[in-house]
C-alpha atoms as a printed R data frame, in Angstrom:
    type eleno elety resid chain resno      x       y       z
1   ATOM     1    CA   UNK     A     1 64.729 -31.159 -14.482
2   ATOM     2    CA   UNK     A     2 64.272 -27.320 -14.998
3   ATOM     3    CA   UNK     A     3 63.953 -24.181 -13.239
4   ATOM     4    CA   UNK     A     4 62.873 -20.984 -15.450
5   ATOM     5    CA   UNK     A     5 59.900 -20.271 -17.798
6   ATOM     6    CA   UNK     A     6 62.070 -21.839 -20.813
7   ATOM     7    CA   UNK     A     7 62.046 -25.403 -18.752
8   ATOM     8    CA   UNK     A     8 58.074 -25.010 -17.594
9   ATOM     9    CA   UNK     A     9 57.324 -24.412 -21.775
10  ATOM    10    CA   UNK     A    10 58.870 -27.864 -21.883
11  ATOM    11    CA   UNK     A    11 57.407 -29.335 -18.427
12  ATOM    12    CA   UNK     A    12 53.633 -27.731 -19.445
13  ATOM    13    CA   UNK     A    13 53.987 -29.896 -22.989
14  ATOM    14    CA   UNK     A    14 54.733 -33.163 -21.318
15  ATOM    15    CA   UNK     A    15 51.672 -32.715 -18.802
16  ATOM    16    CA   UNK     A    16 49.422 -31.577 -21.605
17  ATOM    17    CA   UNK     A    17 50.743 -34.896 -23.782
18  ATOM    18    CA   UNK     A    18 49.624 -37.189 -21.076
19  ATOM    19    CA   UNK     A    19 53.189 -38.431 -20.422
20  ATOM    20    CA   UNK     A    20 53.965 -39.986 -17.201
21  ATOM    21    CA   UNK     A    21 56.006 -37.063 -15.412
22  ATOM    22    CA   UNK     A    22 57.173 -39.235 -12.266
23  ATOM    23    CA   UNK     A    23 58.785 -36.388 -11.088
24  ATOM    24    CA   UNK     A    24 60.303 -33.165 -11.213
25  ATOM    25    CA   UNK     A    25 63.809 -31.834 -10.306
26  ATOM    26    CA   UNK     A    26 64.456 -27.396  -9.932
27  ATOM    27    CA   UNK     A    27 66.594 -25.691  -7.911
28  ATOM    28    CA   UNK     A    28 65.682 -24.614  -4.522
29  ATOM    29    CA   UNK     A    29 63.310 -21.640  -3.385
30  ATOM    30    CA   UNK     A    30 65.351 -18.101  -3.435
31  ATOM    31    CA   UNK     A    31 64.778 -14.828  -2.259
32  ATOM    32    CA   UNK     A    32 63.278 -11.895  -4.945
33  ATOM    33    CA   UNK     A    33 62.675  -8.833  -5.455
34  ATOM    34    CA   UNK     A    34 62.866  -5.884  -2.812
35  ATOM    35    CA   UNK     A    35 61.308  -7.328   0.096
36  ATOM    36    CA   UNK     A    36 63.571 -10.598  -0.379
37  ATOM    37    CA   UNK     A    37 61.103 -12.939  -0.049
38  ATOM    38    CA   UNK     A    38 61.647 -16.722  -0.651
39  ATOM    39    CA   UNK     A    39 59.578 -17.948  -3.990
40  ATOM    40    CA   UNK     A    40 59.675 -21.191  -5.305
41  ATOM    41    CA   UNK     A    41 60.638 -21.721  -9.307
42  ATOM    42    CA   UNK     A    42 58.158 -20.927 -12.220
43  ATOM    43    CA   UNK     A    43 58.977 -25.128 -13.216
44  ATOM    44    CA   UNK     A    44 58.557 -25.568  -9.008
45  ATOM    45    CA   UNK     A    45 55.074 -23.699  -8.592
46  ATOM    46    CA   UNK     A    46 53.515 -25.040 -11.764
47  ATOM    47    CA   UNK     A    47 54.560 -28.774 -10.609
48  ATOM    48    CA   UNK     A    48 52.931 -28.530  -7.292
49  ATOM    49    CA   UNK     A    49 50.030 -27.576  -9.314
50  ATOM    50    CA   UNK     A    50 49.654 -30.706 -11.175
51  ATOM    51    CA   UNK     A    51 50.541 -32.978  -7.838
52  ATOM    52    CA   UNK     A    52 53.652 -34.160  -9.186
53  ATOM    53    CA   UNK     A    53 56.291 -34.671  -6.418
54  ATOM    54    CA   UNK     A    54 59.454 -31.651  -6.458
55  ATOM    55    CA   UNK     A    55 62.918 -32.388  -5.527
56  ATOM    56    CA   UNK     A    56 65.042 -29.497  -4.866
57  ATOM    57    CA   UNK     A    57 68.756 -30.528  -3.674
58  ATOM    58    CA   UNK     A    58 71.202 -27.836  -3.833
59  ATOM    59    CA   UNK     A    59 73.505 -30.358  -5.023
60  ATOM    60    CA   UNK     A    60 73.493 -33.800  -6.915
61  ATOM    61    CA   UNK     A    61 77.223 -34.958  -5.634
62  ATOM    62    CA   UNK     A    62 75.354 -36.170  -2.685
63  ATOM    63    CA   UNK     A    63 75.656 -40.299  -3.049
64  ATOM    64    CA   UNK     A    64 71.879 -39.927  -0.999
65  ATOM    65    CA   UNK     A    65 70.656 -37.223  -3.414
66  ATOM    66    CA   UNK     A    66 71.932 -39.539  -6.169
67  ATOM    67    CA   UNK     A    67 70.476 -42.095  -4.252
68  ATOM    68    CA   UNK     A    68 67.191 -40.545  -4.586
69  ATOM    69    CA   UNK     A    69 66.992 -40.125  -8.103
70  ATOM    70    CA   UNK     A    70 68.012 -43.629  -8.609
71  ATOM    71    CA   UNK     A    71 65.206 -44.863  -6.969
72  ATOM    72    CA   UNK     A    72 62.738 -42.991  -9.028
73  ATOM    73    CA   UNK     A    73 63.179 -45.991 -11.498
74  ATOM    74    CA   UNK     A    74 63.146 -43.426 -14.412
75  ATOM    75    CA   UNK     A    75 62.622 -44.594 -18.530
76  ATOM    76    CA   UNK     A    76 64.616 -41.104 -19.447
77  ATOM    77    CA   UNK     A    77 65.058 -37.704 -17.532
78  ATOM    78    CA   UNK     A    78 64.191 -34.484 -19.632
79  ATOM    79    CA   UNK     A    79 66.733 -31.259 -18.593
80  ATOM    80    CA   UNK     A    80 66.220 -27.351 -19.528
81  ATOM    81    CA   UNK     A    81 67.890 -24.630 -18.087
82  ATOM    82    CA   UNK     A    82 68.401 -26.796 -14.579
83  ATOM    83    CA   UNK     A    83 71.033 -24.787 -13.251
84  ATOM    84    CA   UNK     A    84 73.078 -28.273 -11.583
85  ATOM    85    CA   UNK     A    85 75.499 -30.316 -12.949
86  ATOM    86    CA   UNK     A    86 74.486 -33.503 -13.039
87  ATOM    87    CA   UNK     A    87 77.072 -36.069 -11.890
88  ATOM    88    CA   UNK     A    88 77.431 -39.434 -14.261
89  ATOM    89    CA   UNK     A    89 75.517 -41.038 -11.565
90  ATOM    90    CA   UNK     A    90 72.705 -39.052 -12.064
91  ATOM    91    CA   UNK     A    91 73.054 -38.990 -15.614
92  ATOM    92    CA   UNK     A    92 73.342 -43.285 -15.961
93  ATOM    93    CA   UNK     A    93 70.110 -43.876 -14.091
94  ATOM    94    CA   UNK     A    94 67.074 -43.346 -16.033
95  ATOM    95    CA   UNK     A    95 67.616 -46.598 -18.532
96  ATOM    96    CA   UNK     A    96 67.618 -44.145 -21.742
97  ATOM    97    CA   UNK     A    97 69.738 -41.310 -20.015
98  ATOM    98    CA   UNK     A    98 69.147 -37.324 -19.810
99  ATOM    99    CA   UNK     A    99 68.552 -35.783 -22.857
100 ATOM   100    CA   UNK     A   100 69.208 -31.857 -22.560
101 ATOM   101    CA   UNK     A   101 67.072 -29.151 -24.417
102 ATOM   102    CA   UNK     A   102 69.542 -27.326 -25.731
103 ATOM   103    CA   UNK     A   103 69.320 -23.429 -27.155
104 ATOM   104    CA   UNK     A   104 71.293 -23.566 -30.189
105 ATOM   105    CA   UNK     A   105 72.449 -25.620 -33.067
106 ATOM   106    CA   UNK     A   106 74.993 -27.614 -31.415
107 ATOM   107    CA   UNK     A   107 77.939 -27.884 -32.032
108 ATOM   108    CA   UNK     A   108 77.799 -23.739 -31.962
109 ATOM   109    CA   UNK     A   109 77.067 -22.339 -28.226
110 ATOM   110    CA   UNK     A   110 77.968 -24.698 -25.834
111 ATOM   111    CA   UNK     A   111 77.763 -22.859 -22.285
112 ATOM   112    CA   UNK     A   112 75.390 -20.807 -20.543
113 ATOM   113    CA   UNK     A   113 74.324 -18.306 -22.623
114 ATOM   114    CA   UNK     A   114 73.418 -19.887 -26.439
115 ATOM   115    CA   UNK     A   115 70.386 -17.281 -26.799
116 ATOM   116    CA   UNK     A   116 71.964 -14.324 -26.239
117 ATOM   117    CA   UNK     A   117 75.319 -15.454 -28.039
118 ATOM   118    CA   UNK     A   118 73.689 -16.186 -31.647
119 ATOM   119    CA   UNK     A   119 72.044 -12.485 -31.357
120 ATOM   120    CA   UNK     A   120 75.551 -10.634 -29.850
121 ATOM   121    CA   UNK     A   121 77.643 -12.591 -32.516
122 ATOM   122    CA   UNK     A   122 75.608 -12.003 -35.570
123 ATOM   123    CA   UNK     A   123 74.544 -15.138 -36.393
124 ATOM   124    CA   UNK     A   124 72.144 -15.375 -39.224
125 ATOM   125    CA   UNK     A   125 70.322 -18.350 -37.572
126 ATOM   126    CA   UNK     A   126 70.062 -20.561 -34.089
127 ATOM   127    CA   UNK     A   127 67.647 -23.439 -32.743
128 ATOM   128    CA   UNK     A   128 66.928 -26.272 -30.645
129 ATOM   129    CA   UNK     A   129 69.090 -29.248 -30.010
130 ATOM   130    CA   UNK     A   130 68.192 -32.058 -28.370
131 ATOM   131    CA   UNK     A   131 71.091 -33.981 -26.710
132 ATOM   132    CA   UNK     A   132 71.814 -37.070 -25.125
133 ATOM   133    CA   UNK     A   133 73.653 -35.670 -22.412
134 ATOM   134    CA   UNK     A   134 77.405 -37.043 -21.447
135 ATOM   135    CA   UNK     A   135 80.035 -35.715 -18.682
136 ATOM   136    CA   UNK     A   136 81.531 -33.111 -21.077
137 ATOM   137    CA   UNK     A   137 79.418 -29.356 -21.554
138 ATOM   138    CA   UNK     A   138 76.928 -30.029 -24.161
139 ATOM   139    CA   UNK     A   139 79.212 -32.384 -26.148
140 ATOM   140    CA   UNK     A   140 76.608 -35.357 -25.935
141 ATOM   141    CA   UNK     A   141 75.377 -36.819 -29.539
142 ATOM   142    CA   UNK     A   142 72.748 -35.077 -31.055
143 ATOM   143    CA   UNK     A   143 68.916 -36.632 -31.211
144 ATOM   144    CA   UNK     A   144 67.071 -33.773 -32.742
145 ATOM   145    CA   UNK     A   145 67.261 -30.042 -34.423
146 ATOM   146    CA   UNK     A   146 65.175 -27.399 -35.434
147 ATOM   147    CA   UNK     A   147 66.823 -23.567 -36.720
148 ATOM   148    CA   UNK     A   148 64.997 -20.568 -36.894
149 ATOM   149    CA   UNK     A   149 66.398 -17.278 -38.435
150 ATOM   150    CA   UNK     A   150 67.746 -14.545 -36.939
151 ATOM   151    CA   UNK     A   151 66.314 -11.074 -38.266
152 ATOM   152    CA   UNK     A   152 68.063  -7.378 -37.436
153 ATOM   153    CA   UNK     A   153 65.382  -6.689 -34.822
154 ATOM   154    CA   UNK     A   154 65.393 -10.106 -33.215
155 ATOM   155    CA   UNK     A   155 66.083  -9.807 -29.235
156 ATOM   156    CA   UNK     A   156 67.011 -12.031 -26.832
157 ATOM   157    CA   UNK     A   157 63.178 -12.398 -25.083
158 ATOM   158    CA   UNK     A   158 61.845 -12.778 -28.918
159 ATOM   159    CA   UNK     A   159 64.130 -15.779 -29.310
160 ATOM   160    CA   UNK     A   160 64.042 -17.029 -25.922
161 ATOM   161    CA   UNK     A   161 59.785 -17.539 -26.122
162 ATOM   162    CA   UNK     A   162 60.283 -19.306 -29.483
163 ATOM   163    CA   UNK     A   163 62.672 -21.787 -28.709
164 ATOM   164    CA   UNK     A   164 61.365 -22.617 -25.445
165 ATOM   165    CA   UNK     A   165 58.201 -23.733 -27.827
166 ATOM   166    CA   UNK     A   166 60.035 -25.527 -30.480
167 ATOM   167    CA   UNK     A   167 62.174 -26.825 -27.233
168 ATOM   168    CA   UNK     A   168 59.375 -28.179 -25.646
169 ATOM   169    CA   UNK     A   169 57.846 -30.046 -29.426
170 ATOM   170    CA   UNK     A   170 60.976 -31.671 -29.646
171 ATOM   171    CA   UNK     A   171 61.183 -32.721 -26.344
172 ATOM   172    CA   UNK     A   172 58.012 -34.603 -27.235
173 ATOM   173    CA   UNK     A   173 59.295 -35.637 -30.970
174 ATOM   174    CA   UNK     A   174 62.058 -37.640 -28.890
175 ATOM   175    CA   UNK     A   175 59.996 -39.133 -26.636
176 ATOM   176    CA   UNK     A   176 57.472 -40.379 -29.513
177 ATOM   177    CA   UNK     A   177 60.744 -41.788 -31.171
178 ATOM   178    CA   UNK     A   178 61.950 -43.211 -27.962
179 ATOM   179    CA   UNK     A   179 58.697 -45.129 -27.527
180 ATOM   180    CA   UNK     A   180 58.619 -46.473 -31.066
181 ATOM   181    CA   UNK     A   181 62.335 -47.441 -31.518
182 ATOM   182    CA   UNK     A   182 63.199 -47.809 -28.090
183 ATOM   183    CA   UNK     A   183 66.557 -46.554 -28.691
184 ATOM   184    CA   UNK     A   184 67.876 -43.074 -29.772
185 ATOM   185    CA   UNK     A   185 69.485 -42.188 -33.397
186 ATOM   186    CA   UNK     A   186 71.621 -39.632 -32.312
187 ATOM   187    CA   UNK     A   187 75.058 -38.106 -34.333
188 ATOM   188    CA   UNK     A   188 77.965 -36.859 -32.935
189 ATOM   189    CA   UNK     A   189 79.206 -33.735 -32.537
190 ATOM   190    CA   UNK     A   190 82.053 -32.247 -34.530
191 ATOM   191    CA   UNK     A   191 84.296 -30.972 -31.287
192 ATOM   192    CA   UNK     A   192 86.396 -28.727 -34.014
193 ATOM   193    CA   UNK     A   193 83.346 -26.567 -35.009
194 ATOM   194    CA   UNK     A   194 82.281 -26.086 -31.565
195 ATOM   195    CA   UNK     A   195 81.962 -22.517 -29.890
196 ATOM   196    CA   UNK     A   196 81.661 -21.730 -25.708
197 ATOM   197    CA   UNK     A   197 78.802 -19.615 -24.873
198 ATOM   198    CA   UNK     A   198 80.278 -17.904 -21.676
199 ATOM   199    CA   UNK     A   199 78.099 -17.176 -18.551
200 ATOM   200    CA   UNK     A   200 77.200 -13.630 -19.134
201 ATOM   201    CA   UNK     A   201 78.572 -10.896 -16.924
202 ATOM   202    CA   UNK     A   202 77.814  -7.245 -16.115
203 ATOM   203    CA   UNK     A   203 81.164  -5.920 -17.504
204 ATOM   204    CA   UNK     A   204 79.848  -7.507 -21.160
205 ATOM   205    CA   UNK     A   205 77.204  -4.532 -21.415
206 ATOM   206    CA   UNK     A   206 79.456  -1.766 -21.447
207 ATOM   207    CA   UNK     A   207 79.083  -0.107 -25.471
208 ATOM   208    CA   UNK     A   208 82.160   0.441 -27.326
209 ATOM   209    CA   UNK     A   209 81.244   3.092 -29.733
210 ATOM   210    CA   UNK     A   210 84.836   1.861 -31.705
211 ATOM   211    CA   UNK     A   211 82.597  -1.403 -32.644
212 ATOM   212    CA   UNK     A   212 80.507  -0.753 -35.518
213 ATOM   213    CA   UNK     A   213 76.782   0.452 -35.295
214 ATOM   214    CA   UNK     A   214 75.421  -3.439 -36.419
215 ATOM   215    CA   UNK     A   215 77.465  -4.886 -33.284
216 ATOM   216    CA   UNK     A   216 76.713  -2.618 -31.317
217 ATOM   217    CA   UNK     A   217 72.741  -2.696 -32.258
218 ATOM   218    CA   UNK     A   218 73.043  -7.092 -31.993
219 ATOM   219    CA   UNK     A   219 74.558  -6.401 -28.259
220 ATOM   220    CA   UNK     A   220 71.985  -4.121 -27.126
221 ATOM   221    CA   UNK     A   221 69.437  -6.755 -28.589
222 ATOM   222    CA   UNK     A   222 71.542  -9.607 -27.247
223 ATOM   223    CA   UNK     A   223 71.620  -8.420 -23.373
224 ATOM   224    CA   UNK     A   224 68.932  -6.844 -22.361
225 ATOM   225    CA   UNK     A   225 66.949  -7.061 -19.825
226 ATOM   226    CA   UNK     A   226 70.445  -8.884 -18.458
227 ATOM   227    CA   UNK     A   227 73.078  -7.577 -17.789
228 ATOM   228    CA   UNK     A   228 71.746  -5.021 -19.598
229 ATOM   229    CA   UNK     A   229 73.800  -2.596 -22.436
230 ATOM   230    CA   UNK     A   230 75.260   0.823 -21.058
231 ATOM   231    CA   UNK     A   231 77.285   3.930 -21.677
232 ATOM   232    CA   UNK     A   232 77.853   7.059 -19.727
233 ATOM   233    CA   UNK     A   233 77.142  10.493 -20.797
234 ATOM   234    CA   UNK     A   234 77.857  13.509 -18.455
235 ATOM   235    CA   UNK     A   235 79.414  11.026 -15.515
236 ATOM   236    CA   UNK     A   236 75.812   9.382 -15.680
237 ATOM   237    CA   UNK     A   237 75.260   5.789 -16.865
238 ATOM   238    CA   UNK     A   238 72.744   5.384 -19.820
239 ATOM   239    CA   UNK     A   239 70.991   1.739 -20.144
240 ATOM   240    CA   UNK     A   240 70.624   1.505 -23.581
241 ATOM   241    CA   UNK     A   241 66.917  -0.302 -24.781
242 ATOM   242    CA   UNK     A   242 66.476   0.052 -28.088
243 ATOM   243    CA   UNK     A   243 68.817   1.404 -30.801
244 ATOM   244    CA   UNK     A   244 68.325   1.221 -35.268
245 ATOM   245    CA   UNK     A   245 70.900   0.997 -37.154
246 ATOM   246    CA   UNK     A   246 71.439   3.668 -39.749
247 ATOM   247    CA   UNK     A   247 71.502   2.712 -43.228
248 ATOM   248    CA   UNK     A   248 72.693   6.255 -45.078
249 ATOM   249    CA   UNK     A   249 75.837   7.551 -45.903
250 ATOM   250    CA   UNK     A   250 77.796   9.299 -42.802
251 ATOM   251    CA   UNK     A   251 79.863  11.400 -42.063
252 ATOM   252    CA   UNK     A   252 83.405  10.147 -40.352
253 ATOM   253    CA   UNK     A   253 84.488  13.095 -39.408
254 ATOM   254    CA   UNK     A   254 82.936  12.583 -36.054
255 ATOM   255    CA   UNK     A   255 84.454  10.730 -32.773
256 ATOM   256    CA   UNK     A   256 82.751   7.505 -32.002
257 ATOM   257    CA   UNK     A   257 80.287   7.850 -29.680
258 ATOM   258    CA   UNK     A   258 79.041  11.442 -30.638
259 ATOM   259    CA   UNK     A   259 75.635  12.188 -30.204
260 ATOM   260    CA   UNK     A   260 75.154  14.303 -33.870
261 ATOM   261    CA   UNK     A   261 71.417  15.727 -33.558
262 ATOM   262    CA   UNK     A   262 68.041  15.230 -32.064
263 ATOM   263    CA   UNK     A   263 67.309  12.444 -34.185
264 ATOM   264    CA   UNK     A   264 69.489  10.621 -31.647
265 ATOM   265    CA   UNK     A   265 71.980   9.411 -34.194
266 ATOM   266    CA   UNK     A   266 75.369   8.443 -32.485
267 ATOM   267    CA   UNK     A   267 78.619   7.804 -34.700
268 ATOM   268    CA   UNK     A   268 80.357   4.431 -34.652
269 ATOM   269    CA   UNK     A   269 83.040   2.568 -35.513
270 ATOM   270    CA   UNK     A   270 84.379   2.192 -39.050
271 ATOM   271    CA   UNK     A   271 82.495   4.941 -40.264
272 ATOM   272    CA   UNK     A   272 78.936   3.574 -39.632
273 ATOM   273    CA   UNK     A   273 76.074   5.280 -37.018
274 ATOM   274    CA   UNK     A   274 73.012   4.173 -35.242
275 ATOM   275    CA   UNK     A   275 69.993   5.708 -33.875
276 ATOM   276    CA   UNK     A   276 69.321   5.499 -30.234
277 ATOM   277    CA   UNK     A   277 65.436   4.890 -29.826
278 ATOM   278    CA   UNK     A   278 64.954   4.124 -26.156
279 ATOM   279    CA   UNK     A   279 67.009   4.748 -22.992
280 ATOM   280    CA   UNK     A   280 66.944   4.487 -19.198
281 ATOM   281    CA   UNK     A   281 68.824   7.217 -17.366
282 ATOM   282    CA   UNK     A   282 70.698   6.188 -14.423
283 ATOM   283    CA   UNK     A   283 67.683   6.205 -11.173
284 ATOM   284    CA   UNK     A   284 65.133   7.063 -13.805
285 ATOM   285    CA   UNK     A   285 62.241   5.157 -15.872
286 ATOM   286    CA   UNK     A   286 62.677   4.347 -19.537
287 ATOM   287    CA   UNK     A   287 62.152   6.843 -21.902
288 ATOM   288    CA   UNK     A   288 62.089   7.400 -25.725
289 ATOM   289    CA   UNK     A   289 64.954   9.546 -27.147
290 ATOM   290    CA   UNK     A   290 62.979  13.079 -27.454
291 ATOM   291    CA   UNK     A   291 61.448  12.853 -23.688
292 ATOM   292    CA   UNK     A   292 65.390  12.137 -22.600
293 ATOM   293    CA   UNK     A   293 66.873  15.038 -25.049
294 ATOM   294    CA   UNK     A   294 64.044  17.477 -23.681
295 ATOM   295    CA   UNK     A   295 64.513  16.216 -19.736
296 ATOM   296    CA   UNK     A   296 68.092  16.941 -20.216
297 ATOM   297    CA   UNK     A   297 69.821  13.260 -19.822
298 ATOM   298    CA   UNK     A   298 71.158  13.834 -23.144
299 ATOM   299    CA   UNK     A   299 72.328  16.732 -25.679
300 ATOM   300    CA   UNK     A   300 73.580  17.030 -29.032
301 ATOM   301    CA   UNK     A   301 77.154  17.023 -29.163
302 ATOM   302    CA   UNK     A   302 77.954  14.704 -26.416
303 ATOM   303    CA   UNK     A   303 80.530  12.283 -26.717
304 ATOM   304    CA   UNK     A   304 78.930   9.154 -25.216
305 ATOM   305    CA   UNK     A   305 80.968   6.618 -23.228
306 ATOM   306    CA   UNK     A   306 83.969   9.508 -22.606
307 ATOM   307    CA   UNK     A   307 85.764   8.941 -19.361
308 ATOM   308    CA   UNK     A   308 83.896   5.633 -18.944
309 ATOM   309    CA   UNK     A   309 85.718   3.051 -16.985
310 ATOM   310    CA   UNK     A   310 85.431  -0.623 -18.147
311 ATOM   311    CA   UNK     A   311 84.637  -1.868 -14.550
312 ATOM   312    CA   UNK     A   312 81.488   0.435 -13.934
């Protein structure tokens, strides 16, 4: 059961294995892009490929969609990045359970958005659970784990690509172990050192130049391409791409959010400052900080994010 690239990593290892994939479960064909036309799921397209069958109910609550799945007659159901919740029907019937792929080091970032979270937060490492999934959010006993460090440049597509791999290895590891044992090891969680991993939103982008230049540089590596990390300069929203964080000695004489020189270093909170390295101007194509000072999107001595309204 999966629906984006970090589910077909997962889906592609299983195939490649040899193991019996019965089936596969991804969430209905959408419309994309400008001309709005309907395309199935990466995990959707790829399954078709290989001839194995594709359910895609918009819901599971259905007793004939449960039904269904049921009768598939499953030994255990693998789930990444589905996009359903699966009803304890669903999850009882394969006779070893779901186990969930999970994008962090469980207990820490339960929710929607684990990836993204570990980078925006700070966190000096993340990884790949594997859980035996249960009716709570991601509070199922814990099968397998693998961390992998978090570095000052590390962005959310870096991290996403590698855990979908070491996803998809332990996906594999359990299912050797399930076959050997037949049973699961799994620990529980400790509920008190858990943390929620919200469903991002739009309003999340929006820089505050009163946080210091390392938060700010972990959000704009955090959300991009989605929602994406913005301030305004001149009435004009700014996407913000790529940003450095500067390591000398400034100068806090400055407002936050002050665009000092040509260098494109910005003053932040708590008397730190960052370099802005790439932008995208509102209706424009991404540029690198000298092409935007010399077409005029930005100039020294503007105070970034001034005016800016938190619902923009």
């Amino acid at each position: 059961m999966g629906t984006p690239d970090f589910a077909l990593v997962a889906l592609n290892a299983l195939v490649e294995a040899g193991e019996n994939v019965v089936c596969v479960y991804s969430r209905p064909p959408r419309p994309k892009g400008r001309g709005h036309q309907v395309q199935k799921s990466p995990v959707h397209d790829y399954a078709e490929n290989c001839s194995i069958p594709v359910f895609t109910p918009k819901s599971l609550k259905d007793p004939i969609a449960q039904a269904e799945f049921d009768s598939h007659d499953l030994d255990v159901c693998i789930v990444a990045a589905y996009g359903l919740i699966l009803p304890e029907a669903v999850l009882d019937a394969p006779k070893h359970g779901c186990l969930n792929i999970h994008g962090s080091l469980l207990p820490r970032w339960r929710g929607a958005a684990p990836i993204q979270y570990a980078i925006w937060k700070g966190d000096a490492e993340t990884g790949v659970t594997i859980m035996q999934m249960e009716k709570g959010l991601d509070t199922g006993a814990m099968i397998l784990k693998e961390s992998v460090p978090i570095s000052s440049s590390t962005t959310a597509a870096e991290l996403h690509d590698k855990l979908a791999y070491i996803g998809a290895d332990l996906a594999l590891e359990a299912i050797n172990l399930l076959a050997k044992n037949g049973q699961f090891d799994a620990e529980k969680q400790d509920d008190s050192a858990s943390t929620y991993a919200s469903m991002l939103k739009k309003s999340d982008g929006i820089v505050d130049w009163q946080a210091s230049a390392a938060e700010i540089s972990s959000q704009v590596r955090a959300l991009n391409p989605w929602p994406g990390v913005w301030t305004c300069a001149r009435g004009k929203r700014i996407k913000m791409l790529a940003v450095r964080v500067c390591k000398d000695d400034v100068d806090n004489s400055y407002t936050p959010g002050t665009l000092e020189n040509k260098s494109g270093l910005v003053r932040c909170g708590g008397g730190s400052a960052l370099y802005i390295e790439r932008i995208q101007p509102e209706g424009k194509k991404a540029m690198d900080i000298s092409a935007a000072l010399n077409g005029g999107y930005l100039t020294s001595g503007d105070v970034l994010g001034a005016g800016q309204k938190a619902n923009q």
